[in-house]
TORKOL-4160 file (C-alpha; in steps of 0.2 Angstrom, whole numbers, padded with zeros to 4 digits, m for minus):
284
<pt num="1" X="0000" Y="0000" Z="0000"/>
<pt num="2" X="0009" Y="0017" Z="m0005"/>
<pt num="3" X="0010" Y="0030" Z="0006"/>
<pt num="4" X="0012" Y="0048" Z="0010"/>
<pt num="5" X="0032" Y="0049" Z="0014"/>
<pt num="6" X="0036" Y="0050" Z="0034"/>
<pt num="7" X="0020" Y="0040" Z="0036"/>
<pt num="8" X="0019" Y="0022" Z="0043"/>
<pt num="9" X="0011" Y="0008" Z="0050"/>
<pt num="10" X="0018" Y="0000" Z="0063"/>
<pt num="11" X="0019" Y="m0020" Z="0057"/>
<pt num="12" X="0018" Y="m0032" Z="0068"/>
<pt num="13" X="0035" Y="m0041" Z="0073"/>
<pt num="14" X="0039" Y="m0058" Z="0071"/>
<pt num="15" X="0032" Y="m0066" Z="0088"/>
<pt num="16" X="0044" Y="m0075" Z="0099"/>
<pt num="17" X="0036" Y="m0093" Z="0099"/>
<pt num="18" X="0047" Y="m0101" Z="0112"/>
<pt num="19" X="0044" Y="m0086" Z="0125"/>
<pt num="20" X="0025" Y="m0084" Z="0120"/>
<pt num="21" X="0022" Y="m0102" Z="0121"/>
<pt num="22" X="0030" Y="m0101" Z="0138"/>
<pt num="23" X="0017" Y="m0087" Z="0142"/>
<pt num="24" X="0002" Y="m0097" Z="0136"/>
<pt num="25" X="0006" Y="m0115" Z="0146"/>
<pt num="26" X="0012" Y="m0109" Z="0159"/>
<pt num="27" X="0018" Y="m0124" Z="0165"/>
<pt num="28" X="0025" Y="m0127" Z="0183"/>
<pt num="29" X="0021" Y="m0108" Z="0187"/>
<pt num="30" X="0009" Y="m0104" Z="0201"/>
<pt num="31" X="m0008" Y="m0097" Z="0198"/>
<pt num="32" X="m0006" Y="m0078" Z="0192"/>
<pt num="33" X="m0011" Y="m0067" Z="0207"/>
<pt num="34" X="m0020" Y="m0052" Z="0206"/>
<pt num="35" X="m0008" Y="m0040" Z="0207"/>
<pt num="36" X="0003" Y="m0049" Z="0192"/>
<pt num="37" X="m0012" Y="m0049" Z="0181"/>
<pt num="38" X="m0016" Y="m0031" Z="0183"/>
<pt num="39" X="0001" Y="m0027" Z="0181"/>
<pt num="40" X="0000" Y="m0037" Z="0164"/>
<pt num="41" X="m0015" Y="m0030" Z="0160"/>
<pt num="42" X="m0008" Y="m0013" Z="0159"/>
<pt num="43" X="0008" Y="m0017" Z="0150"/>
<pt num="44" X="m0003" Y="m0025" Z="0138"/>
<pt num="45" X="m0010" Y="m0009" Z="0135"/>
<pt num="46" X="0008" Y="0001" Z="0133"/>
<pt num="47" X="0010" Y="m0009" Z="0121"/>
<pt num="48" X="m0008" Y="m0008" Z="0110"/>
<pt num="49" X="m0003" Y="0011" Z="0112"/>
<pt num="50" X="0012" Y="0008" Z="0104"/>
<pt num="51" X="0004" Y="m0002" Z="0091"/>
<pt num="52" X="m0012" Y="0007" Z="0087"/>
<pt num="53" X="m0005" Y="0027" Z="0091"/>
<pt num="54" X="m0020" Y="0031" Z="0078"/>
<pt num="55" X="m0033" Y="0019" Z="0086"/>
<pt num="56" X="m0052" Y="0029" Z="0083"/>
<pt num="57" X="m0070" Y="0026" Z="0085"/>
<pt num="58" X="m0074" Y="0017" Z="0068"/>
<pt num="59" X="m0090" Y="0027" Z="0064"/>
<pt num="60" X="m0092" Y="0040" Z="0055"/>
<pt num="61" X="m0100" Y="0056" Z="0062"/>
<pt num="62" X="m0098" Y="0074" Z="0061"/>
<pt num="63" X="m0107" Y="0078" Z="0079"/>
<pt num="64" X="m0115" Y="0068" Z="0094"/>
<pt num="65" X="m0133" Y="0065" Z="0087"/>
<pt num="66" X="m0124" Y="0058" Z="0073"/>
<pt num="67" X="m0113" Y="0045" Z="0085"/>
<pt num="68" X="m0127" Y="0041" Z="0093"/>
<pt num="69" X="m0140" Y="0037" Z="0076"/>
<pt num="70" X="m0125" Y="0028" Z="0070"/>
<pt num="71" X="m0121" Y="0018" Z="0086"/>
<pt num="72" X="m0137" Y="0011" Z="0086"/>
<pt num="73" X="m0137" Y="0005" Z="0068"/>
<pt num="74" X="m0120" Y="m0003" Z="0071"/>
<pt num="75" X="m0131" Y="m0019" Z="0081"/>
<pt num="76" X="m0128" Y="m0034" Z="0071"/>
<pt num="77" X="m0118" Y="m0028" Z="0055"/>
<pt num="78" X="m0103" Y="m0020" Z="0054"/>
<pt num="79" X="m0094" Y="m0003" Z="0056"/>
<pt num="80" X="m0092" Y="m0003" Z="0037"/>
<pt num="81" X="m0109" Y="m0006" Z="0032"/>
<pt num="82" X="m0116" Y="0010" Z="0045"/>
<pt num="83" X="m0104" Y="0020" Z="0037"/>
<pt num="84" X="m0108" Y="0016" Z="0019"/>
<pt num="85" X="m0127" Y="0019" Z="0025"/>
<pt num="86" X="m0125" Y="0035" Z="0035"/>
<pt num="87" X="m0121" Y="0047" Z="0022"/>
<pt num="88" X="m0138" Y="0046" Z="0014"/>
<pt num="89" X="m0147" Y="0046" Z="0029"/>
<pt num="90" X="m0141" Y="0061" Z="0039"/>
<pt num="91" X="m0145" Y="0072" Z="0020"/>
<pt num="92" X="m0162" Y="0066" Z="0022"/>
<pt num="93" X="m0163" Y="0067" Z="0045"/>
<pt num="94" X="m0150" Y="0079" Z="0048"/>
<pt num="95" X="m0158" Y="0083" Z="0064"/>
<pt num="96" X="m0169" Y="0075" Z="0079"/>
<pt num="97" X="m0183" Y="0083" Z="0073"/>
<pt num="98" X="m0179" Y="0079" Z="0058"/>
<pt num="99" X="m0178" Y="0061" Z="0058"/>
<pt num="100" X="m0192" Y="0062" Z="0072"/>
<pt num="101" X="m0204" Y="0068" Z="0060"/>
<pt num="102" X="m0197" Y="0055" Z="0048"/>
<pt num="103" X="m0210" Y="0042" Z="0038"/>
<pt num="104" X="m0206" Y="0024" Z="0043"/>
<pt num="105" X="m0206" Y="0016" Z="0027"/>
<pt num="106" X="m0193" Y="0030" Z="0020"/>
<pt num="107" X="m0181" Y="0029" Z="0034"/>
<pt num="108" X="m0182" Y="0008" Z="0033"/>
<pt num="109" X="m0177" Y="0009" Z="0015"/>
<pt num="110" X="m0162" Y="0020" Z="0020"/>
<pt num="111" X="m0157" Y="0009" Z="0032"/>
<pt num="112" X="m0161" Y="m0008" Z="0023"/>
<pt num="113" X="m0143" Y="m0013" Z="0022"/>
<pt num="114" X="m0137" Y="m0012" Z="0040"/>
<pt num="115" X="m0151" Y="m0025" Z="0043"/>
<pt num="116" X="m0163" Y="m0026" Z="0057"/>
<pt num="117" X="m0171" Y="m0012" Z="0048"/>
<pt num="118" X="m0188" Y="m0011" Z="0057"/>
<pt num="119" X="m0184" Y="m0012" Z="0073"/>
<pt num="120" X="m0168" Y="0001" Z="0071"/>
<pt num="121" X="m0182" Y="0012" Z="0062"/>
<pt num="122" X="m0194" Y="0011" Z="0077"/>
<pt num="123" X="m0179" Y="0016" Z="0089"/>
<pt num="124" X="m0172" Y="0032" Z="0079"/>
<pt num="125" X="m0188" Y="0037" Z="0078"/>
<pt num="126" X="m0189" Y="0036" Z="0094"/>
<pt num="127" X="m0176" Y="0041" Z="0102"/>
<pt num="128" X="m0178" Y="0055" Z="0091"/>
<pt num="129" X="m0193" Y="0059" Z="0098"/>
<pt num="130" X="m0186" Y="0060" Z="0115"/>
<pt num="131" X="m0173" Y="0070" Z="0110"/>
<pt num="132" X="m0184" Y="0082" Z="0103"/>
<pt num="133" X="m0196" Y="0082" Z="0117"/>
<pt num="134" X="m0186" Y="0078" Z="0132"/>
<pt num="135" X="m0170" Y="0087" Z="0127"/>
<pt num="136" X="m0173" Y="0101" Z="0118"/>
<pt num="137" X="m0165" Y="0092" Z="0101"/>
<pt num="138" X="m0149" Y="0091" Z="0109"/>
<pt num="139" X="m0141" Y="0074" Z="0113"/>
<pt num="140" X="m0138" Y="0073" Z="0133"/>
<pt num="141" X="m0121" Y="0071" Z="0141"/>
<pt num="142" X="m0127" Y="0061" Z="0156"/>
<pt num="143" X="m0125" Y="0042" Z="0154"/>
<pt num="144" X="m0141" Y="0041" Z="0166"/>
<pt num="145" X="m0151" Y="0052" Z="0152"/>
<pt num="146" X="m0143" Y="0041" Z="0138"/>
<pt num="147" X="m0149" Y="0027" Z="0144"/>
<pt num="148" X="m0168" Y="0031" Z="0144"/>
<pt num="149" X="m0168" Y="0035" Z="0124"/>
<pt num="150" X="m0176" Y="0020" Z="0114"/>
<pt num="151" X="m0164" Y="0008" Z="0108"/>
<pt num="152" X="m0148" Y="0015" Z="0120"/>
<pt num="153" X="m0140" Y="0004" Z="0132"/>
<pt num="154" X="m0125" Y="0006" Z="0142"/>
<pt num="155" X="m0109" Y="0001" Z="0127"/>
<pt num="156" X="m0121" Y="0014" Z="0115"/>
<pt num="157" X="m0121" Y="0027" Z="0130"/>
<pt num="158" X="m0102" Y="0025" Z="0135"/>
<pt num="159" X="m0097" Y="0025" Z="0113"/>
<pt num="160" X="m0107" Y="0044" Z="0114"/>
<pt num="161" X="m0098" Y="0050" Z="0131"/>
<pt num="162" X="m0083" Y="0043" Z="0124"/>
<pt num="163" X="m0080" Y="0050" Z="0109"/>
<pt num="164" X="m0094" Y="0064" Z="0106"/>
<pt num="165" X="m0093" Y="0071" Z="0125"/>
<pt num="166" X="m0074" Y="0067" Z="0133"/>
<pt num="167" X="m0082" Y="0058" Z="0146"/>
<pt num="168" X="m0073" Y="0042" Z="0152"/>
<pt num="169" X="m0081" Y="0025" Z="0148"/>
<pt num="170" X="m0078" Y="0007" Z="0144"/>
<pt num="171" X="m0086" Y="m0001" Z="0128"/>
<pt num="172" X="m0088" Y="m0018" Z="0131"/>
<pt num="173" X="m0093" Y="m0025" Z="0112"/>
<pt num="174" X="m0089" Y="m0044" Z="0107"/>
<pt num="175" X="m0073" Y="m0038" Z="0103"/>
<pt num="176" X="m0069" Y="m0032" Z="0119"/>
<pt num="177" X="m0077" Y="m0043" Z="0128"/>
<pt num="178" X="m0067" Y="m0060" Z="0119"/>
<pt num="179" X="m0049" Y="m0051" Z="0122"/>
<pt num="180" X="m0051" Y="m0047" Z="0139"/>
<pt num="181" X="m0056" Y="m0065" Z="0141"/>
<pt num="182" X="m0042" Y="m0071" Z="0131"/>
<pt num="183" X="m0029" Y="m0062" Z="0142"/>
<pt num="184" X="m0038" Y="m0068" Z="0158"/>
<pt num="185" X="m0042" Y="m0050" Z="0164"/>
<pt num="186" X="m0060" Y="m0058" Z="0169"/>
<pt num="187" X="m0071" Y="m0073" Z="0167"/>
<pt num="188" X="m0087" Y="m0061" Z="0166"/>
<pt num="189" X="m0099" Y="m0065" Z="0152"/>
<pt num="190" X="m0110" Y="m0051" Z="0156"/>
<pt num="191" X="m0106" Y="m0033" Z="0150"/>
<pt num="192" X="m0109" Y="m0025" Z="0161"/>
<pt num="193" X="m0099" Y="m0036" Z="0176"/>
<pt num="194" X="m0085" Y="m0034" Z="0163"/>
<pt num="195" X="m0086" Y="m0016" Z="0161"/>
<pt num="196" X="m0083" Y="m0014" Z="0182"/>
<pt num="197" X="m0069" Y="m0026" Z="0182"/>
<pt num="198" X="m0060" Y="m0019" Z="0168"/>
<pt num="199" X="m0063" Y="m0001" Z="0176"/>
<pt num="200" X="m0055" Y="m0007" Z="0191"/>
<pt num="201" X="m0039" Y="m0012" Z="0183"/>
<pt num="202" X="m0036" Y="0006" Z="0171"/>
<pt num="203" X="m0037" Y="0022" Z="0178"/>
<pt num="204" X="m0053" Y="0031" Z="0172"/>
<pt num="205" X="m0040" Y="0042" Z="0159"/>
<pt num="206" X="m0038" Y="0025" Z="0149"/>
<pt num="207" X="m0055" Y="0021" Z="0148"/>
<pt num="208" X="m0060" Y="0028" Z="0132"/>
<pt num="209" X="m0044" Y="0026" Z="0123"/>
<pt num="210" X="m0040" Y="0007" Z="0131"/>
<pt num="211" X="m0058" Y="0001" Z="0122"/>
<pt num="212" X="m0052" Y="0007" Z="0104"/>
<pt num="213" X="m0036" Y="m0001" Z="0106"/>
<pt num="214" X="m0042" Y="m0016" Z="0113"/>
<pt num="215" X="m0057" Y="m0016" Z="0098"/>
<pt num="216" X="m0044" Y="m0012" Z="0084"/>
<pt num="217" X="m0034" Y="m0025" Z="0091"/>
<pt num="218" X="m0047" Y="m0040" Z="0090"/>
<pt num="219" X="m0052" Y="m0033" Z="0073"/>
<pt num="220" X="m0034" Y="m0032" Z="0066"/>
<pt num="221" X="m0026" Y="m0047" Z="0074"/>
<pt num="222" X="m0036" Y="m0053" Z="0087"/>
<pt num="223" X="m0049" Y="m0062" Z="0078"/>
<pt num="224" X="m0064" Y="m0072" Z="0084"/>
<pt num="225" X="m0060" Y="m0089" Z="0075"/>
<pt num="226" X="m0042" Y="m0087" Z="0070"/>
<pt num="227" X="m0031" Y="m0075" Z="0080"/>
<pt num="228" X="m0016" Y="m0070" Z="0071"/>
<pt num="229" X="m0004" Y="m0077" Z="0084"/>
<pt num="230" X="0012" Y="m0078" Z="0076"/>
<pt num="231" X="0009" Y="m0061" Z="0071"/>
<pt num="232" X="0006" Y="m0054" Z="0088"/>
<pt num="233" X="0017" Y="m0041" Z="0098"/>
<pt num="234" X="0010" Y="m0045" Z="0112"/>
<pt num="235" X="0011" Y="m0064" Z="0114"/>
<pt num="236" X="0022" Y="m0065" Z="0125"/>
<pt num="237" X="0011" Y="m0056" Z="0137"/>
<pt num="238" X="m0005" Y="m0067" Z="0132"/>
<pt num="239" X="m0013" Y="m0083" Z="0142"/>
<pt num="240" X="m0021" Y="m0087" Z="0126"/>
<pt num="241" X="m0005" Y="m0089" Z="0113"/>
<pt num="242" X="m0008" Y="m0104" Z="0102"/>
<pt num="243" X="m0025" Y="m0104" Z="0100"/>
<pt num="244" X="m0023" Y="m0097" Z="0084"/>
<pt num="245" X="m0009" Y="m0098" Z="0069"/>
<pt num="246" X="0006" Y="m0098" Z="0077"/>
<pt num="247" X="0019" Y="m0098" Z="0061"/>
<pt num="248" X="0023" Y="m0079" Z="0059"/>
<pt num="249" X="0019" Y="m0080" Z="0038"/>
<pt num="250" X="0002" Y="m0089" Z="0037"/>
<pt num="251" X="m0002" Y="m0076" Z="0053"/>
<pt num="252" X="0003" Y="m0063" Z="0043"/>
<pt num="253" X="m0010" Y="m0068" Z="0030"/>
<pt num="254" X="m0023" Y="m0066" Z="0042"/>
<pt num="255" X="m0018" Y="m0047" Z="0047"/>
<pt num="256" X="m0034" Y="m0035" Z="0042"/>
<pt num="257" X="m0037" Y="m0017" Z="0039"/>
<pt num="258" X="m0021" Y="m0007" Z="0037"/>
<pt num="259" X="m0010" Y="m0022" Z="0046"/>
<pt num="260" X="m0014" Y="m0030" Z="0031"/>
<pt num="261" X="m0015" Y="m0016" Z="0019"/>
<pt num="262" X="m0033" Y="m0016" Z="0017"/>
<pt num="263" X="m0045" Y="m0001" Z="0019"/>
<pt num="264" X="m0052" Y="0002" Z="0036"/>
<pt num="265" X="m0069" Y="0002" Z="0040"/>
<pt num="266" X="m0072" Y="0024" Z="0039"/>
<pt num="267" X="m0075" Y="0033" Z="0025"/>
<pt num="268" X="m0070" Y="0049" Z="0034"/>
<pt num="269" X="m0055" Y="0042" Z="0044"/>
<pt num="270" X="m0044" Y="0054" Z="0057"/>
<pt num="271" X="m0030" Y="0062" Z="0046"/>
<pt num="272" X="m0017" Y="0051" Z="0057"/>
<pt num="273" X="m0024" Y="0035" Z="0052"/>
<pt num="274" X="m0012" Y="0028" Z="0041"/>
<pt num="275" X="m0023" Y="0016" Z="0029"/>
<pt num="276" X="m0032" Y="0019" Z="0014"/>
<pt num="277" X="m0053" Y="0026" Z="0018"/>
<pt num="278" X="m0066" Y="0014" Z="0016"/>
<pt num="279" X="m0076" Y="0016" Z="m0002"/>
<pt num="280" X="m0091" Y="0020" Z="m0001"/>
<pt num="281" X="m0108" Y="0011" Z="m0005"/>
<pt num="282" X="m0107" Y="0004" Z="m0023"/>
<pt num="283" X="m0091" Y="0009" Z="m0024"/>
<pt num="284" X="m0080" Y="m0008" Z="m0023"/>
C-alpha cells in the first residue's frame, strides 16, 4: 500500500514462539495473582498504544446526534456497512426533529442494508422523539439520560460519552469482551460485570482510549475464529498464545485493515490514520 512519505504503519513483529508459548502454558508456574495480572494487563496496553497510536472510534459522524444514530445502527452488522449507510441518511434526517418527523417506510429503506431495519427504524424514531421532546433536540451528556432514549443501552451510551462528550467510559462489544477474556483479565460474560472489572484495573484516563485499542486489536489481529498469533506483539504477554496460527507467515496472512493493507472500515477516517478510507456504498 503506498503511502504519503514520513508516514507508517507500525507492522507487527515476528512473535517469539518459544517465549510466548511459555506465556500461554504456563507450566510449573503458580496461579497468576492479582496483582501480576493487573500489572499485565496494563503493560498489555503500553504496548496496544504503541501499536495502534492512531486507534479511533470506527464510525463515521460529524457531531453527537450523529454518534449516537450511528451507534445504534452498528447492532448486528458492521462498522463498514453503518458507514456506507449514514451518508444518505443524515441528507435526508439531519436533525432530531428531523428524523423524528421521519415516515417509517422511507427511513427503513435507507437503512435496509445495515439489517434489522424495522426495529432500528422504530428506535431512531424514537429516540428522536425523545430527543426532541425531552431534550430540547440536543443529545444529553449524562449516561443516566442516555440510557432512557429508545434503543440506547450502556456500550451505546459510554461509545457517545466517549467519543462525542470526553467523558470516560468502557465499551464492552464482542470484541472487547473476547480479548479481555483471552488475556484472563476476567471470566465475566455479562457486560456490564465486565465493564466494572476492567474499570478497576485502568485508571478512568484510559477508559475511552483502552476500548479502541483493545477493539482495533481483535479486529486487526485478534480475531474471533483465528487470532493471528504468530503475528502478535503481544504474545508473550497473552494466556491465550496458540490458540490461533502460530507460524509468523500464514499469521501474517490473516492481518486486516491497514495491518494488512486493506481499507479500514471509515469513509471519513482521522487524518493520522495511516490506511487507505473505506469506499463507499457501490463503490468496490
Amino acid at each position: 500500500m503506498k503511502r504519503p512519505a514520513g508516514e507508517s504503519v507500525k507492522r507487527p513483529p515476528k512473535a517469539k514462539p518459544a517465549k510466548a508459548a511459555g506465556a500461554a502454558a504456563g507450566a510449573g508456574r503458580k496461579p497468576e495473582s492479582r496483582l501480576a495480572m493487573v500489572r499485565r494487563a496494563r503493560r498489555i496496553n503500553r504496548e496496544l498504544a504503541e501499536l495502534y497510536p492512531y486507534a479511533h472510534p470506527e464510525l463515521d459522524f460529524r457531531n453527537p446526534f450523529e454518534l449516537l444514530v450511528a451507534t445504534v445502527l452498528s447492532a448486528q452488522t458492521t462498522d463498514l456497512r453503518v458507514n456506507q449507510t449514514t451518508p444518505a441518511l443524515f441528507a435526508a434526517y439531519p436533525t432530531p426533529e428531523d428524523m423524528a418527523a421521519a415516515v417509517p417506510e422511507e427511513l427503513e429503506e435507507l437503512i435496509r442494508p445495515t439489517g434489522f431495519f424495522r426495529a432500528k427504524t422504530k428506535s431512531l424514531i424514537g429516540l428522536s422523539v425523545a430527543l426532541r421532546d425531552n431534550f430540547g433536540g440536543e443529545v444529553p451528556g449524562r449516561l443516566a439520560d442516555l440510557v432512557t432514549l429508545p434503543g440506547v443501552g450502556r456500550k451505546t451510551a459510554n461509545v457517545v460519552l466517549g467519543n462525542a462528550f470526553g467523558v470516560p467510559g468502557i465499551t464492552v462489544d464482542t470484541h472487547f469482551g473476547r480479548l479481555v477474556r483471552r488475556w484472563r483479565w476476567t471470566e465475566q460474560e455479562d457486560p456490564e460485570k465486565v465493564e466494572a472489572e476492567i474499570a478497576a484495573i485502568f485508571p478512568k484516563s484510559e477508559w475511552t482510549m483502552l476500548s479502541h485499542r483493545v477493539v482495533f486489536h481483535g479486529r486487526r489481529i485478534c480475531h474471533a475464529r483465528k487470532p493471528a498469533c504468530g503475528a502478535c506483539p503481544i504474545a508473550p504477554l497473552c494466556p491465550a498464545y496458540g490458540e490461533g496460527e502460530t507460524d509468523p507467515e500464514k499469521a501474517r496472512k490473516l492481518l486486516k485493515y491497514e495491518m494488512g493493507g486493506q481499507p479500514g472500515q471509515r469513509l471519513s477516517p482521522p487524518a493520522d490514520y495511516p490506511g487507505k478510507p473505506a469506499p463507499p456504498l457501490g463503490g468496490g
